[in-house]
C-alpha positions in Angstrom: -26.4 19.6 -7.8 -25.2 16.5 -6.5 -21.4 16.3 -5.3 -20.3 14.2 -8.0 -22.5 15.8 -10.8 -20.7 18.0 -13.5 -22.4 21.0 -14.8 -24.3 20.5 -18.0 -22.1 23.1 -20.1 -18.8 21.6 -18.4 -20.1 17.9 -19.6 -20.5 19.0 -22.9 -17.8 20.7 -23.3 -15.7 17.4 -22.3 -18.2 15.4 -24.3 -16.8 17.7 -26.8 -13.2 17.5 -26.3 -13.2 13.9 -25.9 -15.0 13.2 -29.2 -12.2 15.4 -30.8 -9.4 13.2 -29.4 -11.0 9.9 -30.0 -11.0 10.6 -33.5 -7.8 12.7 -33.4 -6.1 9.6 -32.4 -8.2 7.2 -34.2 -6.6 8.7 -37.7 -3.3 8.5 -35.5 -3.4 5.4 -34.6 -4.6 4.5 -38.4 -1.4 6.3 -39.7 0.8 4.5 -36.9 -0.2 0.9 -38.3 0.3 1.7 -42.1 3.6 3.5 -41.2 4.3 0.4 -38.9 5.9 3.0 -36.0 7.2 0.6 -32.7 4.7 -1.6 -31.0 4.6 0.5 -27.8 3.3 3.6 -29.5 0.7 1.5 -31.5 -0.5 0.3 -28.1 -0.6 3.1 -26.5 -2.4 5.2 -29.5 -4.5 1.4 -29.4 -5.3 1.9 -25.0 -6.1 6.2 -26.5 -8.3 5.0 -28.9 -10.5 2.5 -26.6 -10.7 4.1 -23.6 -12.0 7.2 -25.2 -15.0 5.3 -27.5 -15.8 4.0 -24.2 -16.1 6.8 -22.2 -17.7 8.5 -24.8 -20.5 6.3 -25.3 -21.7 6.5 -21.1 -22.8 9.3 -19.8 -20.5 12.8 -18.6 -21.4 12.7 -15.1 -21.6 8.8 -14.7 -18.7 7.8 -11.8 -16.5 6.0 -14.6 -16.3 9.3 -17.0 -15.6 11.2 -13.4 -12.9 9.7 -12.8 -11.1 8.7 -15.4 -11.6 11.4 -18.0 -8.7 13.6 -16.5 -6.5 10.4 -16.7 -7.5 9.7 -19.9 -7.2 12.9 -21.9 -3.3 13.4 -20.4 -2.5 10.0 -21.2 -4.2 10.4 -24.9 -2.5 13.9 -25.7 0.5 12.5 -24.5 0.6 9.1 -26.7 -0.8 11.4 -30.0 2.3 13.8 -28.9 4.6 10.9 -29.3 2.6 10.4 -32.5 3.4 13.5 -33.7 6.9 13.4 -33.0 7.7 10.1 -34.0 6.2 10.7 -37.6 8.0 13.9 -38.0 11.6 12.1 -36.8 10.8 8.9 -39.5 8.3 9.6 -41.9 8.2 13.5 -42.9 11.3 13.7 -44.1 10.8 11.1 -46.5 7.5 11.9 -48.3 8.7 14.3 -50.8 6.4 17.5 -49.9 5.1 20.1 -52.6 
């Protein structure tokens, strides 16, 4: 194996794990635009959203997905975090539940 290469199951699995937060913060980013949350979270759910359709479409152990998969996923988890908390702060409490 090459220096650079990532084993096959390890590639897959981040294969995996990427497609799960590209579409994870696709529907975020979605949600963010109806529920017209702050420009800076848009962008960054926006920068989330791109980065990870393009890394998904090359291959795992190509130089670009090497290096900036690790990158990418904290910066992703973080922006869907801020997601998360930002619709909980403005928007849970006023959809009437049940």
């Amino acid at each position: 194996m090459k220096e650079n290469q990532v084993p096959k199951s390890s590639a897959s699995d981040t294969q995996k794990e990427l497609a799960q937060l590209r579409e994870e913060a696709r529907v975020a980013l979605d949600l963010a635009v109806v529920a017209l949350a702050p420009s800076p979270l848009l962008e960054r759910l926006a920068m989330a959203v791109g980065l990870l359709e393009s890394l998904g479409e090359l291959p795992a152990d190509s130089p670009p997905v090497v290096a900036l998969v690790p990158k990418t996923i904290a910066r992703s988890k973080s922006s869907l975090d801020d997601w998360r908390s930002w619709h909980k702060q403005h928007l849970e409490r006023r959809i009437p539940s049940g």
